[in-house]
C-alpha positions as CSV (number, residue, x, y, z in Angstrom):
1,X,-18.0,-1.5,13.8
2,X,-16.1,-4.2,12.0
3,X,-15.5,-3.6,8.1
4,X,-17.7,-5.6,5.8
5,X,-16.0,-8.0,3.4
6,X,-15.5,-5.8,0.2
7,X,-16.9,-8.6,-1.8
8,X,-19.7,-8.9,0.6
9,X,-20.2,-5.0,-0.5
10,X,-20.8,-5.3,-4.1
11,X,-22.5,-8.6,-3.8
12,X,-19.6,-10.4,-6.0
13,X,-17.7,-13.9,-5.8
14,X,-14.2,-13.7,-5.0
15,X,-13.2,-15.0,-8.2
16,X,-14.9,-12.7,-10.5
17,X,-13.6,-10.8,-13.4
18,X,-13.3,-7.1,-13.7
19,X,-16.0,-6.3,-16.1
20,X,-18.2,-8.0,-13.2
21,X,-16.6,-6.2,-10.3
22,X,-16.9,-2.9,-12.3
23,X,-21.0,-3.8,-13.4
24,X,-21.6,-4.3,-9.8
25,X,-20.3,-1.0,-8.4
26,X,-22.2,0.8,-11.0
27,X,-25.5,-0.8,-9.9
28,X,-24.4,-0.1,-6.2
29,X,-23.4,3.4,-7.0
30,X,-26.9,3.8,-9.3
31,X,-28.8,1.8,-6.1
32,X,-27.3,4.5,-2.7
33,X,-26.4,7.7,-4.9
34,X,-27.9,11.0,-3.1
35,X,-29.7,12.2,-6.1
36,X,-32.3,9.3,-5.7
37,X,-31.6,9.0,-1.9
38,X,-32.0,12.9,-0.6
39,X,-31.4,13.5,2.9
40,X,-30.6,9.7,3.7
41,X,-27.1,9.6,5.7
42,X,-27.6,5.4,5.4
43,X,-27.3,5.5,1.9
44,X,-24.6,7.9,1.8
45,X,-22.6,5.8,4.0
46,X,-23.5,2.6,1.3
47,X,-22.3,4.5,-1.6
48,X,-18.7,5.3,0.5
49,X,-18.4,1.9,1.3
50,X,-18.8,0.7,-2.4
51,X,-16.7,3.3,-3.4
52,X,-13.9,2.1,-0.6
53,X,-14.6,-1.7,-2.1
54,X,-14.3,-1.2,-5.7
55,X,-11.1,0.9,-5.1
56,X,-9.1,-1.9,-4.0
57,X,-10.7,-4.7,-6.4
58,X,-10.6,-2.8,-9.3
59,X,-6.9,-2.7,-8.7
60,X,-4.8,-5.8,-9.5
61,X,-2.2,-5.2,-6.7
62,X,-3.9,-4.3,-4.5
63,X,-6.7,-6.8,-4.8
64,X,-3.9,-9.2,-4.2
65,X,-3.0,-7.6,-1.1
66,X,-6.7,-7.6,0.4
67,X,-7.3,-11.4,-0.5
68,X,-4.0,-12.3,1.4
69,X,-4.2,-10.1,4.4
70,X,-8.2,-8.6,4.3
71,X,-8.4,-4.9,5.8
72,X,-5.3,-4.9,7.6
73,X,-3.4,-4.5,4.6
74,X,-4.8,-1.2,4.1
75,X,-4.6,0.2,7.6
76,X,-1.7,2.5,8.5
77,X,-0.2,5.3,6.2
78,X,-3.9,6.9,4.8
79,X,-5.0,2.9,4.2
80,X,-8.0,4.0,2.8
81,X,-11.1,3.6,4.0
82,X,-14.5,5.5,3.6
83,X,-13.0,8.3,5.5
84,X,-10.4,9.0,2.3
85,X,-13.7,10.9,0.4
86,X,-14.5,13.0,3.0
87,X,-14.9,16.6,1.4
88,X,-15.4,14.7,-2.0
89,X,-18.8,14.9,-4.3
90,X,-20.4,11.9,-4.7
91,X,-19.5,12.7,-8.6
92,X,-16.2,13.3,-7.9
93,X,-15.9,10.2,-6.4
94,X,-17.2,8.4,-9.2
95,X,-14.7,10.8,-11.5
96,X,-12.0,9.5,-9.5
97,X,-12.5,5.8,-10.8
98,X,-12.7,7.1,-14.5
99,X,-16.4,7.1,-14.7
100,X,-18.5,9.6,-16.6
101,X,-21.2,10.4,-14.1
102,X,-24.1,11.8,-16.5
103,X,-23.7,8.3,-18.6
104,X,-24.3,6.0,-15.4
105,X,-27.4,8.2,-14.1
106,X,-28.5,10.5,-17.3
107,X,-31.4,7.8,-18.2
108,X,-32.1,7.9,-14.5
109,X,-32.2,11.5,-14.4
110,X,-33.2,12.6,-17.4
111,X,-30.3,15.1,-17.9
112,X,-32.1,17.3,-15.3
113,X,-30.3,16.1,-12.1
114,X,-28.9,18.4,-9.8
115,X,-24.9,18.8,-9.1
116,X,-24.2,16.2,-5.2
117,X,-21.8,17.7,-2.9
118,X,-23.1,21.8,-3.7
119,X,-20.5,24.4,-3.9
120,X,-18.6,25.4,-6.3
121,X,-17.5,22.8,-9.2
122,X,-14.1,21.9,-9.1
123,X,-12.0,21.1,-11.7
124,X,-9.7,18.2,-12.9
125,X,-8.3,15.4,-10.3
126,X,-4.4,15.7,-10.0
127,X,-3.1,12.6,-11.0
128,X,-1.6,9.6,-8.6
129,X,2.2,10.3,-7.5
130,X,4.8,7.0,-6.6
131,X,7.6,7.3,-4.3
132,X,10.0,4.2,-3.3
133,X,10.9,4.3,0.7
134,X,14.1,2.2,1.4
135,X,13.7,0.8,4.9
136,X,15.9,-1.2,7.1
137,X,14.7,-4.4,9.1
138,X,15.3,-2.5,12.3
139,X,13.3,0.3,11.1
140,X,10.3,-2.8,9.3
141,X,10.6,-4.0,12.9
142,X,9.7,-1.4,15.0
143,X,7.5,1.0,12.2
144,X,8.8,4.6,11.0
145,X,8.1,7.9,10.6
146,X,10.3,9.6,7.8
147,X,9.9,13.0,5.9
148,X,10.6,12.6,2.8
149,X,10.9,15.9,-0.5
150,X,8.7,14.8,-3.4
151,X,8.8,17.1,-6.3
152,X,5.3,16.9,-7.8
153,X,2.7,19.5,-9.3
154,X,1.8,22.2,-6.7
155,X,-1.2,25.0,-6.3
156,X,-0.1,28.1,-8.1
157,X,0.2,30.4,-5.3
158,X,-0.3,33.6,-7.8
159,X,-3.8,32.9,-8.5
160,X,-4.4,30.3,-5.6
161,X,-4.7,27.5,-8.0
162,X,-7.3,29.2,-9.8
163,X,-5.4,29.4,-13.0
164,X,-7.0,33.0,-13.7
165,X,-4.7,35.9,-13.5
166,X,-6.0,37.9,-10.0
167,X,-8.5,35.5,-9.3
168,X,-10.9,37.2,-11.8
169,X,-13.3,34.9,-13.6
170,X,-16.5,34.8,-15.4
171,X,-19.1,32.9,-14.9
172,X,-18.8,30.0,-18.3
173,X,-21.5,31.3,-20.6
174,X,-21.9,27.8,-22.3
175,X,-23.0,26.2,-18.9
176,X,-24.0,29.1,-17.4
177,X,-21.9,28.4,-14.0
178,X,-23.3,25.1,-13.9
179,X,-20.2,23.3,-14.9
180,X,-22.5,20.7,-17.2
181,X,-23.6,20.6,-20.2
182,X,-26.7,18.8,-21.8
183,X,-26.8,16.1,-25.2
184,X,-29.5,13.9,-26.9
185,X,-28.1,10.9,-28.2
186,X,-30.1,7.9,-30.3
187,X,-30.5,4.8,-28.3
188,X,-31.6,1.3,-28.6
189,X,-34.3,2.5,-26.7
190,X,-35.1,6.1,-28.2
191,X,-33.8,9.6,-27.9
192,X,-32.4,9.5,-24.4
193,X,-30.8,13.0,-22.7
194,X,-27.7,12.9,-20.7
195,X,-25.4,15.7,-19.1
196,X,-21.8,15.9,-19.2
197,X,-19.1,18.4,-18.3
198,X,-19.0,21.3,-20.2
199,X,-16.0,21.2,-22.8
200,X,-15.4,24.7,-22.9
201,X,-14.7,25.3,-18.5
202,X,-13.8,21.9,-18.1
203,X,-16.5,21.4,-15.6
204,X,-15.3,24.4,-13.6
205,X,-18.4,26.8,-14.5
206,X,-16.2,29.5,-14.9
207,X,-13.4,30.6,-16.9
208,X,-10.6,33.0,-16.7
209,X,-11.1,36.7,-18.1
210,X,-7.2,36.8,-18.2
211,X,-5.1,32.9,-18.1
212,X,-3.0,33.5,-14.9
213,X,0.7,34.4,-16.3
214,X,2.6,32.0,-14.2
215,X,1.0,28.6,-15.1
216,X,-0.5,30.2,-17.7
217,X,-4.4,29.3,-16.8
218,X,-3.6,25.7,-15.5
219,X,-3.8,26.5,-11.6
220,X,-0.5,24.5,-10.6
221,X,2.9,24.6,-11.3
222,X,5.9,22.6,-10.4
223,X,7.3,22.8,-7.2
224,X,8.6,20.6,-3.9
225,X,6.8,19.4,-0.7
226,X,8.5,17.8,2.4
227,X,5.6,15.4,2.9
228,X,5.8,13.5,7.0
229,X,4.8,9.8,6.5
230,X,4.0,6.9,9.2
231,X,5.2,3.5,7.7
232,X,3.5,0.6,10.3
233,X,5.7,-2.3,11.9
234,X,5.9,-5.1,10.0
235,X,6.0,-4.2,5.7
236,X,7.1,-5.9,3.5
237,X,9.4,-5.4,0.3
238,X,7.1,-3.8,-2.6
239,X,4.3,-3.1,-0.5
240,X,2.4,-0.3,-1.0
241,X,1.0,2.3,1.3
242,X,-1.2,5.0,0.0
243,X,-1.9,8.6,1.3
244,X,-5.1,10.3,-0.1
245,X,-4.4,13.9,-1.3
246,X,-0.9,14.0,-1.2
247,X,-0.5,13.1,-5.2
248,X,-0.2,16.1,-8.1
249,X,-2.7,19.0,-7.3
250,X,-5.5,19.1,-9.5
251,X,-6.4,21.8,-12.6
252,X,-8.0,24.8,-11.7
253,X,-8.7,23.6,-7.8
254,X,-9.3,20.2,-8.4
255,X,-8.6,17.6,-6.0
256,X,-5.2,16.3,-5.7
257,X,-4.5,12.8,-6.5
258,X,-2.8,10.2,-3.9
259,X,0.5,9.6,-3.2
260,X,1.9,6.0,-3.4
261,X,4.5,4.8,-1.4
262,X,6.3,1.0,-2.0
263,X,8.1,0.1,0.5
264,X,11.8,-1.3,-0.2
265,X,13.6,-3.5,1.7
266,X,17.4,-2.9,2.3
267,X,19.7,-5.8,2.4
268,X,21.0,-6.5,5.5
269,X,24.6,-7.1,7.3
270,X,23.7,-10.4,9.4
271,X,20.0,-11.8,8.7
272,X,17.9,-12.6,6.0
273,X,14.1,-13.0,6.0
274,X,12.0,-15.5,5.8
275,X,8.3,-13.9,6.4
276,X,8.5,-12.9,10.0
277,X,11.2,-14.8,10.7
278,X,15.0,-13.7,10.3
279,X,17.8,-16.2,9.7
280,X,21.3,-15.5,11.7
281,X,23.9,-17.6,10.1
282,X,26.4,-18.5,12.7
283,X,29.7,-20.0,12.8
284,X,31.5,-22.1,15.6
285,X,34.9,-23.8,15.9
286,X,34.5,-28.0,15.9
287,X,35.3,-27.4,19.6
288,X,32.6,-25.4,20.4
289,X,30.7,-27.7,18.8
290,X,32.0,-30.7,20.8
291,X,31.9,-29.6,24.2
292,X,28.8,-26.8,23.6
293,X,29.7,-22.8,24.7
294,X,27.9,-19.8,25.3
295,X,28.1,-17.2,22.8
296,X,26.4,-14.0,21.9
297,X,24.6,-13.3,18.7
298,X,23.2,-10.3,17.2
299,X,19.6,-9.4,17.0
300,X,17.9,-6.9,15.6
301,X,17.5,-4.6,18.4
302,X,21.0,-5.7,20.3
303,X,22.8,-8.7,21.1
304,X,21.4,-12.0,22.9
305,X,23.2,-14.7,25.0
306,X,22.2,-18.8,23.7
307,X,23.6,-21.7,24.6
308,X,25.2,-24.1,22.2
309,X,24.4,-27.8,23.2
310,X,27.5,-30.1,23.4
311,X,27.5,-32.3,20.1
312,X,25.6,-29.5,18.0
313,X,26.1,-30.9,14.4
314,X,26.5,-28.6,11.5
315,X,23.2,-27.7,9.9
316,X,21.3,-27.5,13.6
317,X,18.9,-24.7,13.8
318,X,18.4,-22.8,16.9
319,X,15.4,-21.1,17.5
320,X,15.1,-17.2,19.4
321,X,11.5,-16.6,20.4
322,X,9.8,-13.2,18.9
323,X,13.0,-11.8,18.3
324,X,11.9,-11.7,14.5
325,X,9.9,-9.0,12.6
326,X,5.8,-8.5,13.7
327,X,2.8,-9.2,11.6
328,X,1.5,-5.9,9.8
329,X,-1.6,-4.6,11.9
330,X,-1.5,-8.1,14.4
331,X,-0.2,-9.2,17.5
332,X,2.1,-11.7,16.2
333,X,5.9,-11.8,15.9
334,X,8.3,-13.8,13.9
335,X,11.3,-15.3,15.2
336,X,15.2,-15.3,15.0
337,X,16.5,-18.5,13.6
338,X,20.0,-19.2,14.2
339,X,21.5,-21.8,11.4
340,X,24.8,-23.4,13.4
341,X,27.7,-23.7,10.4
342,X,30.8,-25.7,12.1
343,X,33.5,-24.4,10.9
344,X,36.5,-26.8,9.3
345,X,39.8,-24.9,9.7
346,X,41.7,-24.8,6.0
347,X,45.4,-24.5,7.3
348,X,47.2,-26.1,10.5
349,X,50.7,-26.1,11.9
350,X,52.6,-28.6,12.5
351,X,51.5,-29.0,16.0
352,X,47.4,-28.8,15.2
353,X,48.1,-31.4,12.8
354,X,49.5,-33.8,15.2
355,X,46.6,-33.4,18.1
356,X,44.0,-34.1,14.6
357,X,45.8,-37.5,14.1
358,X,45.5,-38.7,17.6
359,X,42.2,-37.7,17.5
360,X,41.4,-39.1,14.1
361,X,41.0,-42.5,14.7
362,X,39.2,-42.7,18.4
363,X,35.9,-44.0,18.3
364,X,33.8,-40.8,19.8
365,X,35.6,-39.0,16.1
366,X,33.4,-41.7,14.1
367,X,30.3,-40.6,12.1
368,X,27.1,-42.3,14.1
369,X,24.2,-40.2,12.3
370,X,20.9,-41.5,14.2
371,X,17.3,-41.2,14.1
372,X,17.4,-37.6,15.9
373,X,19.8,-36.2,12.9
374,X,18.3,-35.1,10.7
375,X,18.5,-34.3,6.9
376,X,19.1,-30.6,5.9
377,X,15.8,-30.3,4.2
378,X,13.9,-31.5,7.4
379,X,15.8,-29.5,9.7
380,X,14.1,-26.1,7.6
381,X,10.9,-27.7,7.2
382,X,11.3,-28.0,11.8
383,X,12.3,-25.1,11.7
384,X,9.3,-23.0,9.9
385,X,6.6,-25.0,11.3
């Protein structure tokens, strides 16, 4: 089934602020949350997809990247998606976009509410981790699968992340196990009672009878991670991929934040780009130009024969069909654009010199610019159209 549009989601206009992106998922998350909807997969599945929508429009970038390119910006390296909070709460989904659960649904609840997702309460969300992937136009053209060592914060393997020293821990006797805690607070509307995370487990429901004495009660410590990731055909410079639970692991068993990957584009030996298009710039002698040749030019994935047409002028742009880069996520490829420089020679003997003169003055060697040759300006504008 075909994504919905992720303004379509949340019921907003396309040019509307943040506070009013941010106000609407609340309502949706309020509306399809599985404390008022028990048992109901549908609304499960709405409160995902709002979650999946607010994600990108709450972020500037990549907003921007969804309004030019829709969902296929996202598709690829761990684009995303509803499936990226499988295994997640619906609270810690809401934690993960820096909301305090018990204040959006305590007057709904009445601090009473149950804990979504059952199980044990996990602590802290690691935080987001950012990488830079250089990446040649070969590699842009054809997609790449690289491994690259990310040093980042890692389980503590002594007390399996736990952060208590042989896994022993009590049962938090300010929560009672329950990892919240309840509060009464005035209102415009009256004493109202809300539940948030206990301070003294952190939301955990347990704490350590003895801190762990490797990371010392945290439940991660620093270490490395050879992490395997898929880049798509077709990125662009600055780009930004994201794969969901390879960030900084989380306190005390958390959930481990996401690791961000912008894509960098190397400079390249012969071409430059121009969206999907690469420009070759290639030089001739005048009598190449003249009397026309064949020649070989490079391309990204080898080396193509063209034809030079007698009288090319200087400036001419020659077009290779689909030897350019591919759209991300489409069917569509760019081309090679070949930019014919002719080439003046700066020194001559004696006897280039004397075959110049004779030519100099006969009339074929006289400037004739017509109708069909055109400025430099229109030639690029031809040649992007």
């Amino acid at each position: 089934m075909a994504k919905r549009d992720y303004y379509e989601v949340l019921g907003v206009p396309k040019n509307s602020g943040a506070d009013d992106i941010k106000k609407a998922y609340r309502k949706k998350a309020l509306e399809y949350h599985p404390d008022k909807n028990q048992g109901d997969k549908a609304a499960e599945d709405k409160f995902k997809e709002a979650a999946e929508a607010y994600e990108v429009l709450s972020d500037d970038d990549k907003r921007a990247r969804y309004d030019r390119h829709g969902h296929a910006a996202f598709e690829g390296v761990g684009g995303g998606g509803a499936s990226s909070y499988e295994g997640m709460s619906m609270d810690d989904i809401l934690r993960r976009f820096g909301f305090d659960t018990d204040d959006v649904f305590g007057e709904f609840f009445g601090g009473g509410r149950r804990r979504s997702g059952g199980g044990r309460p996990r602590g802290e969300r690691g935080s987001n981790l950012r990488v830079r992937v250089k990446m040649t136009l070969e590699e842009i053209a054809t997609g790449v699968k690289k491994k690259i060592k990310v040093r980042k914060q890692v389980p503590c393997t002594t007390c399996n992340g736990s952060g208590a020293r042989d896994g022993a821990v009590d049962t938090c006797t300010t929560c009672r196990g329950s990892g919240m805690v309840g509060r009464v607070s005035n209102t415009p509307f009256g004493m109202m009672q809300t539940t948030a995370a206990c301070p003294t487990c952190g939301g955990t429901g347990s704490t350590a009878k003895s801190p762990c004495n490797v990371c010392k009660g945290d439940g991660r410590v620093f270490g490395e991670e050879t992490i395997d990731i898929d880049i798509p055909a077709g990125v662009n410079d600055g780009i930004q991929l994201s794969m969901s639970g390879k960030g900084n692991a989380g306190a005390k068993g958390g959930p481990a934040g996401d690791l961000i990957i912008s894509i960098e584009e190397e400079p390249h030996e012969h071409f430059t780009r121009e969206g999907n298009n690469i420009v070759f710039e290639l030089y001739i002698n005048m009598a190449d130009a003249a009397l026309g040749a064949k020649i070989e030019v490079p391309t990204l994935d080898g080396r193509a024969r063209m034809t030079i047409p007698a009288g090319t002028q200087s400036g001419k742009i020659l077009r290779l069909r689909d030897k350019g880069l591919p759209q991300l996520q489409a069917y569509e490829r760019g081309d090679q654009l070949v930019h014919v420089n002719v080439w003046t020679p700066k020194k001559l003997n004696e006897e280039e010199k004397q075959l110049l003169e004779r030519l100099r003055d006969m009339p074929n060697f006289q400037p004739s610019p017509g109708k069909d040759d055109k400025g430099f300006f229109d030639r690029i504008r031809d040649a992007f159209s």
